[in-house]
OpenMM code with the backbone's topology and positions (N, CA, C; nanometers):
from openmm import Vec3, app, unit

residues = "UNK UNK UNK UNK UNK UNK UNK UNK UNK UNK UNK UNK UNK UNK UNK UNK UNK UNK UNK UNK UNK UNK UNK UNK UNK UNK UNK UNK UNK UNK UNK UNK UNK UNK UNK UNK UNK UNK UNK UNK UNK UNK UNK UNK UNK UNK UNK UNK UNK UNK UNK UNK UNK UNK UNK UNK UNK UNK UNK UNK UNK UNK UNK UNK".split()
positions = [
    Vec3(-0.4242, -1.5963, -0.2370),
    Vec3(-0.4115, -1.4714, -0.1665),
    Vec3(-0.3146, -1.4929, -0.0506),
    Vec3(-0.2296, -1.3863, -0.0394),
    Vec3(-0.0835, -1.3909, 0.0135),
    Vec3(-0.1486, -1.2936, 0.1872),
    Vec3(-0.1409, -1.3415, 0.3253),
    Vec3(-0.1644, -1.2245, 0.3860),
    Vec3(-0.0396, -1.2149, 0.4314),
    Vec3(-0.0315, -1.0908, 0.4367),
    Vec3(0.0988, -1.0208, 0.4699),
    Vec3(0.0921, -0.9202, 0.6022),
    Vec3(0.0464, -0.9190, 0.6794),
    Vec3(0.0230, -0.9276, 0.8226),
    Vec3(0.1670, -0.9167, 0.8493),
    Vec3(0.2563, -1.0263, 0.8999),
    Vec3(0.3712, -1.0529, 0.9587),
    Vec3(0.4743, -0.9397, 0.8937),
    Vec3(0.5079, -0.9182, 0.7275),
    Vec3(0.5686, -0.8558, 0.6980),
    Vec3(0.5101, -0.6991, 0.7704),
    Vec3(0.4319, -0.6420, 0.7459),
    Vec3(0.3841, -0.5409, 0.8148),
    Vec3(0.4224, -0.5084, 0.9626),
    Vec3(0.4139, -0.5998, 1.0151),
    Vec3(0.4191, -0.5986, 1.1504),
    Vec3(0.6078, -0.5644, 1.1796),
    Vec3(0.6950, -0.6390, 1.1008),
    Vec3(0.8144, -0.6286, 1.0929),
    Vec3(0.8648, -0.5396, 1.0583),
    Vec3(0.8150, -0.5154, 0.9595),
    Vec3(0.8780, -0.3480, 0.8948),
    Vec3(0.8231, -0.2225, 0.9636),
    Vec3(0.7062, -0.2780, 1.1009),
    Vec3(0.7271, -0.1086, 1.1502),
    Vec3(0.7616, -0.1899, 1.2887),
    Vec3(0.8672, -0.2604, 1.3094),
    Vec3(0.9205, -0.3020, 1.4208),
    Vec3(0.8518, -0.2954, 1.5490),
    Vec3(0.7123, -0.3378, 1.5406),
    Vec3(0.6203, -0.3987, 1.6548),
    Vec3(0.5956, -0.5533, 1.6816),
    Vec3(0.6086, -0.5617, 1.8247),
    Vec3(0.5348, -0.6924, 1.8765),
    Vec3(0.4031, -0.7383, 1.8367),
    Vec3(0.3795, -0.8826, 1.8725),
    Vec3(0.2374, -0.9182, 1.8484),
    Vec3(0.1718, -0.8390, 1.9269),
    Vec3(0.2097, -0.8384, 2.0906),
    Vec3(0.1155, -0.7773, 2.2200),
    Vec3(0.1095, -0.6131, 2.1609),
    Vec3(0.1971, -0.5068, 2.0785),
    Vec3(0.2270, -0.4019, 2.0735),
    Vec3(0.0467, -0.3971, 1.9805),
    Vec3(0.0943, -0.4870, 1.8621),
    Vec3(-0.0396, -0.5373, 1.8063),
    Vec3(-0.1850, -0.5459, 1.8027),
    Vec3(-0.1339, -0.6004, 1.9159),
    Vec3(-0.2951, -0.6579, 2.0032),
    Vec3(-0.3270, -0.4934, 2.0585),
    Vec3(-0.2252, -0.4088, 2.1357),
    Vec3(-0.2961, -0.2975, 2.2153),
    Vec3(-0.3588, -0.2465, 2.0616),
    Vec3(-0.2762, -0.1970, 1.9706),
    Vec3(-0.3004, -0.0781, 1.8810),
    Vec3(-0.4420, -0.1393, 1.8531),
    Vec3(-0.4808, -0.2517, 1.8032),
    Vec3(-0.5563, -0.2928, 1.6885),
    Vec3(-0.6975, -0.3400, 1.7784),
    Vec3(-0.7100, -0.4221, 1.9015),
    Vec3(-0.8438, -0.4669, 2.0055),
    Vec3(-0.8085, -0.6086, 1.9348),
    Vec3(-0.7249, -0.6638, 1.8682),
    Vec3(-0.7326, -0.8053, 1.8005),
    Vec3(-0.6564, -0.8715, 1.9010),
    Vec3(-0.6823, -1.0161, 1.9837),
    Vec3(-0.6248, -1.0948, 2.0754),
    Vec3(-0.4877, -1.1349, 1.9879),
    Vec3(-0.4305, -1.1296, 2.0740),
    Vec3(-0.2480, -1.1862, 1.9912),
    Vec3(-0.1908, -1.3500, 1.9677),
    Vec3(-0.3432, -1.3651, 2.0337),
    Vec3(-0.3476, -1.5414, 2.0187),
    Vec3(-0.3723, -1.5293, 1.8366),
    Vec3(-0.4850, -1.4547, 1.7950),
    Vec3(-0.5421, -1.4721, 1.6890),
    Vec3(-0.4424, -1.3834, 1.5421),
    Vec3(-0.3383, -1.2490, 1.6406),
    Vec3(-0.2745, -1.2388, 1.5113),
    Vec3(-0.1629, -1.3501, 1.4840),
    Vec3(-0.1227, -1.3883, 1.5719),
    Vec3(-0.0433, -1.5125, 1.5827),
    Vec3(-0.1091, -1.5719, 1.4764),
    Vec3(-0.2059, -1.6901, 1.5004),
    Vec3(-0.2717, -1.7539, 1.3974),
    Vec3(-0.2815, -1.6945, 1.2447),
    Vec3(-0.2748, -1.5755, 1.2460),
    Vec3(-0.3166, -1.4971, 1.1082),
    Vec3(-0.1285, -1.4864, 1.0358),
    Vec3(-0.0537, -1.4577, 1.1106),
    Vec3(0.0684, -1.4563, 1.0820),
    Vec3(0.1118, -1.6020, 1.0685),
    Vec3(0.1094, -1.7128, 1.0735),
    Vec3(0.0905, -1.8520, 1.0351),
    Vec3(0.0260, -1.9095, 0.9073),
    Vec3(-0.0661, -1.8148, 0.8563),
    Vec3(-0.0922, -1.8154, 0.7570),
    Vec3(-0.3009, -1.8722, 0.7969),
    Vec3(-0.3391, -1.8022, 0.8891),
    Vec3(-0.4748, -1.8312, 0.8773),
    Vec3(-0.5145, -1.7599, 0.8075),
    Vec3(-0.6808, -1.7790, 0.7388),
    Vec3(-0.7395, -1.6442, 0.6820),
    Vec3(-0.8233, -1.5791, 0.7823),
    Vec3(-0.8175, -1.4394, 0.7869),
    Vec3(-0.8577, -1.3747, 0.8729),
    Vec3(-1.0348, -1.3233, 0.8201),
    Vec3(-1.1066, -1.3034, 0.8958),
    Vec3(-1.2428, -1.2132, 0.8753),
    Vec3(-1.1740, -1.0974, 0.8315),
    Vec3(-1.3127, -1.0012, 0.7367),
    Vec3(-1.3108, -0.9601, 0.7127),
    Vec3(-1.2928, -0.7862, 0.7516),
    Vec3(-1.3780, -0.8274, 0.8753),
    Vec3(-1.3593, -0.7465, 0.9879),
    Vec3(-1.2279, -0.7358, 1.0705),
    Vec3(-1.1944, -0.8431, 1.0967),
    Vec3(-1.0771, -0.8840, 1.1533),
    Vec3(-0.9511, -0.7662, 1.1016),
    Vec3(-0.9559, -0.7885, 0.9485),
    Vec3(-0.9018, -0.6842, 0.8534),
    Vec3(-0.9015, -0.5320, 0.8533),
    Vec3(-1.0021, -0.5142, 0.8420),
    Vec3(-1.0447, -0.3529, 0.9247),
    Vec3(-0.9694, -0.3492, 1.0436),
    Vec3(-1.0055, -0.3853, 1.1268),
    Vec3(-0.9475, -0.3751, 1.2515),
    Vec3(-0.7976, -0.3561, 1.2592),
    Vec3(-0.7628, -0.4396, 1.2173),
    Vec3(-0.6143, -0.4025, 1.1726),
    Vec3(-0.5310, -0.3379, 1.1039),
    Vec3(-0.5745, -0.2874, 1.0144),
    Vec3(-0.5684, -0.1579, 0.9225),
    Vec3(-0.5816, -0.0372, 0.9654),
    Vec3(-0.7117, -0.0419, 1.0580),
    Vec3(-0.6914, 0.0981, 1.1075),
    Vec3(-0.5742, 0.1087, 1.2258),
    Vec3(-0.5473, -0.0234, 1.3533),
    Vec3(-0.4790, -0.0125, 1.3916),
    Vec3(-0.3093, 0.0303, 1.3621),
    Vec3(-0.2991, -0.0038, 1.2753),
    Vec3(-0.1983, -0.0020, 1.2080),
    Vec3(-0.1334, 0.1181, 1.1115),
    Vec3(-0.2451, 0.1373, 1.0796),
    Vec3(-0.2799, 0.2930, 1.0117),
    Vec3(-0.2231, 0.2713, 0.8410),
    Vec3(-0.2922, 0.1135, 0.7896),
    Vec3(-0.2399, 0.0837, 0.6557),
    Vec3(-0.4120, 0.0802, 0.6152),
    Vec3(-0.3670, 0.0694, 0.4674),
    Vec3(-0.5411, 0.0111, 0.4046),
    Vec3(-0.5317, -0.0906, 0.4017),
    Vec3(-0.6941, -0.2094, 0.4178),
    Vec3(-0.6916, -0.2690, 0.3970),
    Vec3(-0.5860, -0.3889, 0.3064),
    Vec3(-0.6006, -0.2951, 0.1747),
    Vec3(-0.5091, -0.3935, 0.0623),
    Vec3(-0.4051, -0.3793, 0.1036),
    Vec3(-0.3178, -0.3421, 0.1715),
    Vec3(-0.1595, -0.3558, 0.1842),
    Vec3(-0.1700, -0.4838, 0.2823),
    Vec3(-0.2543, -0.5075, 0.3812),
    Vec3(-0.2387, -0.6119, 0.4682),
    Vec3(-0.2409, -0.7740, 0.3468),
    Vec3(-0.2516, -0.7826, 0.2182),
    Vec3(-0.2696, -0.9113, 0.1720),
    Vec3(-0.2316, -0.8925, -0.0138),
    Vec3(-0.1924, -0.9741, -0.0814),
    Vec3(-0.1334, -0.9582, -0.2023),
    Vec3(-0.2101, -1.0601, -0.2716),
    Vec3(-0.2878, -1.0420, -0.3589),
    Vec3(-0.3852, -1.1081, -0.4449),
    Vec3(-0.3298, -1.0117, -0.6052),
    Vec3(-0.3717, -1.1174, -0.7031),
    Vec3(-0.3355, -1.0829, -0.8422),
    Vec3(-0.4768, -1.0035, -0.8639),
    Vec3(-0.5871, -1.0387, -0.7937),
    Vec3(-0.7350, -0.9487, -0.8399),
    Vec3(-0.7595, -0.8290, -0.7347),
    Vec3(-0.6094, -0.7873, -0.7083),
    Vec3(-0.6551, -0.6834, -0.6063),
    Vec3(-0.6634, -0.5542, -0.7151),
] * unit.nanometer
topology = app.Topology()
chain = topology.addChain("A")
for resn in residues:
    res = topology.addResidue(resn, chain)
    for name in ("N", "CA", "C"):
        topology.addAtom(name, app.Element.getBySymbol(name[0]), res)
């Protein structure tokens, strides 16, 4: 499973900190997630709605 976080973040031309306001996620930790950590599940939510994507667009799996 591919997370794709970073691409997201690029293609709507926001900062990590821009990030951190929209989403309540510390920018220490999307950092880490854009590095290739795996994120909670929650973590996910959170960012999705911030972001205003679904869940599945944030990550690329063949069993999605």
């Amino acid at each position: 499973m591919k997370i794709l976080i970073a691409d997201i973040i690029f293609k709507k031309n926001l900062s990590l900190r821009q990030v951190s306001i929209l989403t309540g996620v510390p920018k220490s930790t999307l950092g880490k997630l854009c590095n290739g950590s795996v994120p909670r599940l929650d973590t996910l939510e959170q960012i999705a709605k911030g972001l205003q994507v679904r869940i599945q667009d944030l990550y690329d799996s063949p069993w999605k």
